[in-house]
C-alpha positions as CSV (number, residue, x, y, z in Angstrom):
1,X,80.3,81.6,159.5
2,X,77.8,78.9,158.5
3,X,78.7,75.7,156.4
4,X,78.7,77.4,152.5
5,X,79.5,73.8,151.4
6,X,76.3,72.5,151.0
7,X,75.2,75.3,148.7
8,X,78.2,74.9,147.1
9,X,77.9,71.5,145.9
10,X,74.6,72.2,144.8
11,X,75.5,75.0,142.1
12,X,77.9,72.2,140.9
13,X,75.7,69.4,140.1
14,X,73.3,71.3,137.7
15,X,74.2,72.6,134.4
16,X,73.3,76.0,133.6
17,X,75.5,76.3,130.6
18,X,76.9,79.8,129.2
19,X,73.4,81.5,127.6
20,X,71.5,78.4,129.5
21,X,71.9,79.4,133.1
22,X,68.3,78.8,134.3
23,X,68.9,75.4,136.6
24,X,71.9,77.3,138.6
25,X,70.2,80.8,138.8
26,X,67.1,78.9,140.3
27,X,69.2,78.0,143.1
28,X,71.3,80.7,143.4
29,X,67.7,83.3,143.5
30,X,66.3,81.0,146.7
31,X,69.2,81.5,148.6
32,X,69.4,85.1,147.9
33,X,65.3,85.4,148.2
34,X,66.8,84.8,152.3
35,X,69.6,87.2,152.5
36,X,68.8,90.3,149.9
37,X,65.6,92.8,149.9
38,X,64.7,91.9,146.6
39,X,65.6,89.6,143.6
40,X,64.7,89.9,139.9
41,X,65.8,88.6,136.6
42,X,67.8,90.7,134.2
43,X,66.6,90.6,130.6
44,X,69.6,88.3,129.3
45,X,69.5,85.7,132.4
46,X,71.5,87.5,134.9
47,X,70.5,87.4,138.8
48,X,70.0,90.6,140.5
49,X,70.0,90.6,144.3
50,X,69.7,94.8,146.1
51,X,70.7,94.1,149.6
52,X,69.5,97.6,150.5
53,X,72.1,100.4,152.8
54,X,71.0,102.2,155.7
55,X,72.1,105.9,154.3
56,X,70.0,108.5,153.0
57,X,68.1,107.7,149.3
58,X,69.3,108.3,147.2
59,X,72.1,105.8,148.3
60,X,75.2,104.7,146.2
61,X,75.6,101.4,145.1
62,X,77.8,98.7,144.6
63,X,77.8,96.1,142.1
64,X,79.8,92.3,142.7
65,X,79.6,90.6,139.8
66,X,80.3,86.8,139.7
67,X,79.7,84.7,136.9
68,X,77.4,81.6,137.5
69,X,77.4,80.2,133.8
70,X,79.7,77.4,132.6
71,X,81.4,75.7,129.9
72,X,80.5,72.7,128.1
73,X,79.1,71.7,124.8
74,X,76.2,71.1,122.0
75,X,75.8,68.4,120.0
76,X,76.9,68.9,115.9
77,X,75.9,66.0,114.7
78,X,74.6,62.3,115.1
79,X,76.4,59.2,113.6
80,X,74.6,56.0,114.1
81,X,73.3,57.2,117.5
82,X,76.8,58.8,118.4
83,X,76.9,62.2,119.6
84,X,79.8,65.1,117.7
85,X,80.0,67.4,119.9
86,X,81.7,71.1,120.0
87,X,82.5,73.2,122.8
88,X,80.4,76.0,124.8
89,X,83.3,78.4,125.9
90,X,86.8,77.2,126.0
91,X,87.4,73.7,126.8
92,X,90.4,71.5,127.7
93,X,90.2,68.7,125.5
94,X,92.8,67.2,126.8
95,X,90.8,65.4,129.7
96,X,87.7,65.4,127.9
97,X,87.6,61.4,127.2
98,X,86.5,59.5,129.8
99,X,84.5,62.3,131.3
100,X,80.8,61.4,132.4
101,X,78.1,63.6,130.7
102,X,74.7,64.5,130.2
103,X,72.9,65.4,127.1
104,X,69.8,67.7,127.6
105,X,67.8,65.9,125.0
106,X,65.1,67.5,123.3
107,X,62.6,65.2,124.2
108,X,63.1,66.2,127.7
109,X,65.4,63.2,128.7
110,X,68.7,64.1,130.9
111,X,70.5,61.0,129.2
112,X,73.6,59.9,130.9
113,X,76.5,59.2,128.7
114,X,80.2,59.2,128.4
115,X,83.0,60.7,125.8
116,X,84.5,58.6,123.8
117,X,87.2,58.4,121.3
118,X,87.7,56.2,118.2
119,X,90.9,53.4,118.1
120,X,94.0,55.4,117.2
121,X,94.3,53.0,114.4
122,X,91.2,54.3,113.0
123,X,91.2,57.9,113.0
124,X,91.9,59.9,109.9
125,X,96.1,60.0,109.8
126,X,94.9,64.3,110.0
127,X,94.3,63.6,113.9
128,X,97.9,63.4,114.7
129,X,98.8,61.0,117.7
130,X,98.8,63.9,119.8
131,X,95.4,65.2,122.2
132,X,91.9,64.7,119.9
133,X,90.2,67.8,118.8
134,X,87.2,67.9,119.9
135,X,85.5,67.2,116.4
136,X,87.1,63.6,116.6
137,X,85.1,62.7,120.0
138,X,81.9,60.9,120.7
139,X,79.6,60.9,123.3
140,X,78.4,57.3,123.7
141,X,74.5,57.0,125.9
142,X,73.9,53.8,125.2
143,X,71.1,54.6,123.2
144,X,70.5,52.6,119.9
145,X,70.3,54.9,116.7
146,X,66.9,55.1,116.1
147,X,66.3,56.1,120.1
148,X,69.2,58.5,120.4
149,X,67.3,59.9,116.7
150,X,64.0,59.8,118.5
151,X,65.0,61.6,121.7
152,X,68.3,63.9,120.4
153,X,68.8,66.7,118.1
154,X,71.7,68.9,116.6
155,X,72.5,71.9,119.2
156,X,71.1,69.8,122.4
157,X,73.3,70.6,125.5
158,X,75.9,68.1,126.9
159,X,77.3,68.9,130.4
160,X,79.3,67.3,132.8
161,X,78.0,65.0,135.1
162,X,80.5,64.1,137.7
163,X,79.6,64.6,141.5
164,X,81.6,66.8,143.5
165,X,84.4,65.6,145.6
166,X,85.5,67.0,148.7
167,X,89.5,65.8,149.1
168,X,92.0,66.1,151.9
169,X,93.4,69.5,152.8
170,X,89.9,71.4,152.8
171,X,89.8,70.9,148.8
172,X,86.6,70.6,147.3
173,X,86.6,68.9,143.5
174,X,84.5,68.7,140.7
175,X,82.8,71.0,137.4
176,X,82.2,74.2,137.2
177,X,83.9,75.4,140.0
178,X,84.9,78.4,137.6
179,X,82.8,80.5,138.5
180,X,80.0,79.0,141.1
181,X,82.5,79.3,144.2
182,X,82.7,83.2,143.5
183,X,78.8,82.8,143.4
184,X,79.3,81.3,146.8
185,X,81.8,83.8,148.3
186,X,79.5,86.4,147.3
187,X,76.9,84.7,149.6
188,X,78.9,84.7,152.2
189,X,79.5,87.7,151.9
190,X,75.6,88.8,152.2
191,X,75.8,86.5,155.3
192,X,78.3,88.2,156.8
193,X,76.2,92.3,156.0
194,X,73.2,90.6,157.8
195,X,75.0,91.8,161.0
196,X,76.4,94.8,159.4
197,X,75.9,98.3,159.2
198,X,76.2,99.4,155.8
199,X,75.4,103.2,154.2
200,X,75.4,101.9,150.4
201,X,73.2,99.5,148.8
202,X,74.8,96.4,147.4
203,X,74.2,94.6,144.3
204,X,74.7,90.9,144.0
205,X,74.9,89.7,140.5
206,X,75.6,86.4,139.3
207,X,76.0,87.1,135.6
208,X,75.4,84.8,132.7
209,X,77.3,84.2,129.6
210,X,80.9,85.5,130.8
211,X,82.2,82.3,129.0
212,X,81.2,83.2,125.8
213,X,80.5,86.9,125.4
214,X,80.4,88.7,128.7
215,X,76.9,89.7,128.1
216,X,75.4,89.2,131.7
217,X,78.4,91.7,133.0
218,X,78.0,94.4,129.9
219,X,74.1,94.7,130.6
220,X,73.6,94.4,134.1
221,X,76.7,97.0,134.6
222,X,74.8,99.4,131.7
223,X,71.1,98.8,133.6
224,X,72.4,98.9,137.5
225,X,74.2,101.6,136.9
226,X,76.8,101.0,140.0
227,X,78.8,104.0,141.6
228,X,81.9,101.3,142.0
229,X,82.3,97.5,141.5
230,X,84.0,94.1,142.3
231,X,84.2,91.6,139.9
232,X,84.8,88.0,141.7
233,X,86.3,85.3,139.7
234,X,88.9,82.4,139.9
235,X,92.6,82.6,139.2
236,X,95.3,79.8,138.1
237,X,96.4,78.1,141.0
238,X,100.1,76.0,141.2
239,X,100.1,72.6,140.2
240,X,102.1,69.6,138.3
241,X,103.8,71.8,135.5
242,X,102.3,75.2,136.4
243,X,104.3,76.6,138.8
244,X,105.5,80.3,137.1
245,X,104.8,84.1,137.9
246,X,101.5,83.6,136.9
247,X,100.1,80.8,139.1
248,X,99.4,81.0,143.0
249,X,99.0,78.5,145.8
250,X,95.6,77.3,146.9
251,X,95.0,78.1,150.3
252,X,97.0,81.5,150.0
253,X,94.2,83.9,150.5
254,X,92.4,86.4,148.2
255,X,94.0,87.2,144.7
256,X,93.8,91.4,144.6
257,X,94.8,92.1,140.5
258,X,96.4,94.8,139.7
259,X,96.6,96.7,135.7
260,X,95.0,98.9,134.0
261,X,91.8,97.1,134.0
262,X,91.3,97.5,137.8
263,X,90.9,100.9,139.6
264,X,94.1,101.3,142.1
265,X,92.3,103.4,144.1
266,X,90.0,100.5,144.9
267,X,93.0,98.1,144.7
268,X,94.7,99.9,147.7
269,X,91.7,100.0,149.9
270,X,91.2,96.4,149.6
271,X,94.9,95.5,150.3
272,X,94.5,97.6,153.5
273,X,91.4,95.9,154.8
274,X,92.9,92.7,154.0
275,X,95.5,93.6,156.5
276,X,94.0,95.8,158.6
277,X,91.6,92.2,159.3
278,X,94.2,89.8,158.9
279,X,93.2,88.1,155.9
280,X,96.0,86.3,154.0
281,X,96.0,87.8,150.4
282,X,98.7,87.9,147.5
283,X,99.0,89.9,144.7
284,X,98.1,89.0,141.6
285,X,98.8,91.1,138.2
286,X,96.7,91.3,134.6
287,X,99.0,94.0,131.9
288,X,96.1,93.6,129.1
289,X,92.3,92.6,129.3
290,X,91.8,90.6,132.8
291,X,89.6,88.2,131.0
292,X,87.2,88.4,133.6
293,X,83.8,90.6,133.9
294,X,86.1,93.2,135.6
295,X,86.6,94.7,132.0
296,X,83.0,94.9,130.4
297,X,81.6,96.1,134.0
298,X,84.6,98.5,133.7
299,X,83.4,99.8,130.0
300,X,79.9,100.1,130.7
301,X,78.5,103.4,130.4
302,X,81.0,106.3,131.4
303,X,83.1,104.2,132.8
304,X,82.5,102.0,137.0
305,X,85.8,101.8,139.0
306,X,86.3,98.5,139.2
307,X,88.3,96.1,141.5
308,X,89.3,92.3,140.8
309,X,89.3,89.7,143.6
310,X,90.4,85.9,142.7
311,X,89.9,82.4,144.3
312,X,92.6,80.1,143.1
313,X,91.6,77.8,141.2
314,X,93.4,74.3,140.0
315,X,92.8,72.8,136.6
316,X,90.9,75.3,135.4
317,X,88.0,74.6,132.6
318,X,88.2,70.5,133.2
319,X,85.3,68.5,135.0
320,X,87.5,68.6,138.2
321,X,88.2,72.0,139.0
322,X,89.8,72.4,142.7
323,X,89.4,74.8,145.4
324,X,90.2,75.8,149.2
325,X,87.1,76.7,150.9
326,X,88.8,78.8,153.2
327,X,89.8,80.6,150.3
328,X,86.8,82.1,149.4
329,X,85.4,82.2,152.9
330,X,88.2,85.1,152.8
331,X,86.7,86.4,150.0
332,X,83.4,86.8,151.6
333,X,84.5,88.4,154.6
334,X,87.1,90.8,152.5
335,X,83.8,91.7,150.5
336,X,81.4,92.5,153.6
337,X,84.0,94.5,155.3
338,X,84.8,96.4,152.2
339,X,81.0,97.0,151.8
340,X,80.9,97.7,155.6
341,X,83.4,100.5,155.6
342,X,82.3,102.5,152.7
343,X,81.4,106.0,153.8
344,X,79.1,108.1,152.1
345,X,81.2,110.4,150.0
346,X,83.7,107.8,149.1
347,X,82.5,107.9,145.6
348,X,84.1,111.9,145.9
349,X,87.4,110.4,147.4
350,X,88.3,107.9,144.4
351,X,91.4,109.4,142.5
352,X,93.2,107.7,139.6
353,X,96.8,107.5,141.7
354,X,99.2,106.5,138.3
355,X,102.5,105.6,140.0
């Protein structure tokens, strides 16, 4: 299995904001320009990759959706050269001061800068001594105000800026690991089908806007038109205070999610594979919307089967996101030898077992 780290770390050090993913799908679409048949652009943003099957046209398809956009924020106002900021999907503000940033200038400047938050002794008594909402934090570049008034305007894009980290235990760190390491399981996973024999043709999407509308999932679900699907995403991994029903351990293996968002039928053949190869998995459960593109890919059209797989993922939506790597190495590999094993008619064999 070749090194995935290096294409890792460069999805994380570009923005590519929810409705903004350009910088992250022009990386993403040169590594896939090596590995699929073909690669286009949807109409919204979304990357397209048809790694095509060996069967008969006219082949069914799979589609494995992974969402490359991320979270940040827009500027909402300038104060005497300081940034207001508000938030592009959910943020934790808890950890947002202090966190290196760069504002997307409209004058075409990537100008560094940091959040910042007033003296306590000065805010508004409103602001509570509690975390800052967001509407109470600056971001300082340095610039003086008629600069920063030159160079910045209301809605210009601020993301974070801080390097990737790569910590003991096979841990890598850093932003917007939620979702670019399902983007990088999934190319692994079209690794692995370059020396695999595979009847159906596969679809490789990394979708844009999952963080703020699911848009990329809805559309490219609607226009693909998929017999079945996977959706890929990250899941809450144990950590200082987290440690109930709902988190799992990094390192465990692939998170298979089970409810009524997810197809069992799917769900079983996946658990079998995992142990039929040996791959370390747990389960993982969702009793309402997943929150993932598992539920618009589901929707679309007269309805996709749909499966869920999860990397966990610790201190989700802050600039330093953790993962395992071997985690969603055994994602990839899950993914290419579900691909692998589909047989023709397995479309005609998918039942909706309710137990």
């Amino acid at each position: 299995m070749t090194d995935i780290l290096p294409f890792l770390k460069s999805m994380i050090t570009v923005s590519g904001l929810s409705g903004h993913e350009t910088p992250v799908a022009s990386i993403i679409r040169e590594k896939w320009d090596t590995l699929a048949d073909e690669t286009s652009l949807s109409r919204v943003g979304s990357l397209h990759g048809l790694k095509k099957g060996s069967g008969k046209e006219p082949r069914p398809s799979i589609m494995i959706a992974t969402h490359m956009d991320a979270i940040g924020m827009m500027v909402s106002k300038i104060t005497d050269g300081f940034l207001h900021i508000t938030s592009v999907g959910g943020i934790d503000v808890h950890v947002l001061p202090g966190a290196e940033v760069t504002v997307h200038a409209s004058s075409g400047d990537e100008l560094p800068g940091v959040i910042v938050m007033p003296p306590a002794k000065l805010l508004p008594e409103e602001a509570g001594s509690g975390a800052l909402e967001i509407r109470y934090l600056l971001v300082d570049t340095g610039l003086l105000p008629r600069e920063t008034k030159r160079k910045v305007r209301v809605g210009d894009l601020v993301s974070f800026a801080n390097q990737p980290m790569e910590l003991a235990g096979d841990i890598i760190s850093g932003h917007t690991l939620d979702n670019r390491v399902s983007v990088a399981a999934l190319t692994i996973c079209l690794e692995e089908l370059q020396s695999k024999s595979h009847a159906w043709d596969v679809w490789a999407v990394a979708t844009a806007q999952e963080e703020t509308s699911f848009l990329g999932a809805y559309t490219s679900a609607f226009g693909l038109h998929p017999q079945i699907a996977i959706a890929v995403d990250v899941t809450f991994a144990s950590g200082p205070g987290v440690n109930g029903w709902r988190t799992h351990g990094l390192g465990k293996g692939v998170g298979l999610c089970v409810g009524p968002n997810m197809h069992p039928f799917l769900h079983t053949r996946l658990k079998e594979l995992a142990d039929k190869f040996e791959i370390p998995w747990f389960m993982d459960v969702a009793p309402t919307h997943s929150g993932t593109d598992a539920y618009p890919v589901q929707v679309a059209a007269e309805g996709i089967p749909t499966a869920l797989m999860e990397i966990p993922l610790r201190y989700m939506h802050t600039p330093v996101e953790m993962v395992v790597v071997k985690d969603l190495q055994r994602v990839g590999r899950l993914l290419a030898e579900f691909i692998a094993s589909l047989e023709v008619d397995f479309v005609e064999k998918i039942v909706w077992e309710d137990k």
